[in-house]
N, C-alpha and C positions, 0 to 999 in steps of 0.2 A: 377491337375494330371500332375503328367511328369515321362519320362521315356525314353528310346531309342526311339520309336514308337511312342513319342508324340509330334504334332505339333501345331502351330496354323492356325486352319480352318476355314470356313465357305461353306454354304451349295448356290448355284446363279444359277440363272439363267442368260445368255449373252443375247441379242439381236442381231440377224445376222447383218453381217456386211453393208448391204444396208440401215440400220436403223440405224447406228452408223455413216453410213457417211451422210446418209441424217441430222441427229438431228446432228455431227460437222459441216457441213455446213451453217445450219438455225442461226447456236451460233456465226458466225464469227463477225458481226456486234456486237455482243453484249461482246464477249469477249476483243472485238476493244473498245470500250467503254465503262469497268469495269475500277472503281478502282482498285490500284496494291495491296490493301488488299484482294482483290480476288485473292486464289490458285485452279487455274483451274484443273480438274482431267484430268487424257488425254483418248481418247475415249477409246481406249483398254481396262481400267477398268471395263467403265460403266456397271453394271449390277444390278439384282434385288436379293438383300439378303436372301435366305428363312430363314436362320438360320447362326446366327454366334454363334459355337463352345468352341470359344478361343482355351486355349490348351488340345485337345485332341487325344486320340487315334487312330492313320492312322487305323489301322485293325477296331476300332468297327465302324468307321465313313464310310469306306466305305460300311460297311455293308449295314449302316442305311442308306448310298442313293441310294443303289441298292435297296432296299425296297422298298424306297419314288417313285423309278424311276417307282418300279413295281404296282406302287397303285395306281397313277396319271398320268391321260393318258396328251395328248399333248392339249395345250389351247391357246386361242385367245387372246395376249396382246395387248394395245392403249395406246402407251402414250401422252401423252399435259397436261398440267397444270403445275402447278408448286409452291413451297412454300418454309418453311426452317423449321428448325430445329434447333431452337437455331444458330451456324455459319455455317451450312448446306446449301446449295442451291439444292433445289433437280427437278426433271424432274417426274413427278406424270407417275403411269402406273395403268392403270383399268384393272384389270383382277381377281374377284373375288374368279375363281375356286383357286389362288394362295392362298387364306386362309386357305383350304384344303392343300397345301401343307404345308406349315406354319407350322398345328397343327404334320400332320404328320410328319415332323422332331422333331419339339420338344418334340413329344411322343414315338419317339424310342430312342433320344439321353437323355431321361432322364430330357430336361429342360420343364419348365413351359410356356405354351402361352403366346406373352406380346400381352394385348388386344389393343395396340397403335400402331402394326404392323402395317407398310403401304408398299405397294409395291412399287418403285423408284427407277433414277436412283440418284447417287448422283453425280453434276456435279463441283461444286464448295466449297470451305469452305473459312470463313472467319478469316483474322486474325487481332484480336483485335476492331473490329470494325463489325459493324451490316450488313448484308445483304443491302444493298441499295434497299427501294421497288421498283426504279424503273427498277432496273434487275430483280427483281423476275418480275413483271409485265409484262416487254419482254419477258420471257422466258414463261409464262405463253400464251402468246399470237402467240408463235410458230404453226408452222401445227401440228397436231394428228398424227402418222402414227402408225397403225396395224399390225400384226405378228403373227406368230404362234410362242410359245416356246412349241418343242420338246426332247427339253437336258439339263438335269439335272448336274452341275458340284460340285463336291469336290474340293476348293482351299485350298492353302496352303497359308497365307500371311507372310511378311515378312518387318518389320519395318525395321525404320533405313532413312537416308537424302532419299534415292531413294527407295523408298518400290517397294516389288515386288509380285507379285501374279501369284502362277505355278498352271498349275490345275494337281491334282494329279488323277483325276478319270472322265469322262465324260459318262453319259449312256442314252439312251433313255428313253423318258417317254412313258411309255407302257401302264397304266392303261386303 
């Protein structure tokens, strides 16, 4: 799709920022002792995907997450663990109600469930070269920390050397 109105989206949750500074904190040691084929994501990013989009329609997109906002009340996220994804480094987050969100995005924006969805953050990606297990292993060995996510955002991404991520929409989850 494209057209005046269309952009590239995705549908996330953030983590408040006492959890962003707690989990940049716990990473410092560990981003001190990456290889430089790790690209560290910088906190601000971090967040939990319900749905990436790609390019579509600002209008029907916001719809769809005022919907999702209005069907899915607020829930309890943990994250710790930690694994990859092909050159992925990711920060694991347990909060099962978020499959429920999941579906519901992908059944008002028209896509299909991928039944591999996992909830995370993603903190690093690899270039050319494999994860080293023993950073996923530190990072897997970080403290747990708990949260409430109560807001639903609409981002807008934007590639290129410095990508950028505006959120175009933020609503409550009310359900």
């Amino acid at each position: 799709m494209s057209g005046p109105d269309t952009r590239r989206l995705f549908v996330a949750l953030w983590p408040p920022a006492q959890i962003v500074t707690a989990l940049d904190r716990d990473l410092r040691g560990i981003r001190r002792d990456a290889p430089p084929s790790l690209r560290w994501q910088p906190p601000e990013r971090w967040h939990v995907t319900a749905l990436f989009l790609g390019d579509f329609p600002v209008r029907r997109a916001t719809t769809l997450v005022e919907h999702a906002a209005a069907d899915i009340p607020p829930g309890e996220m943990t994250g710790g663990g930690a694994g990859c994804f092909g050159p992925v480094l990711w920060w694991g987050v347990d909060a099962p109600w978020t499959r429920d969100l999941h579906a519901a995005v992908c059944h008002l924006s028209g896509q299909p469930r991928d039944p591999r969805w996992l909830p995370h953050l993603t903190l690093a990606r690899s270039r050319g070269a494999p994860v080293p297990p023993p950073i996923v292993s530190a990072v897997e060995g970080l403290p747990t920390r708990t949260w409430t996510a109560d807001r639903l955002r609409l981002v807008a991404s934007t590639l290129g050397a410095d990508p950028r991520y505006d959120t175009v929409l933020e609503v409550a989850l009310t359900g």
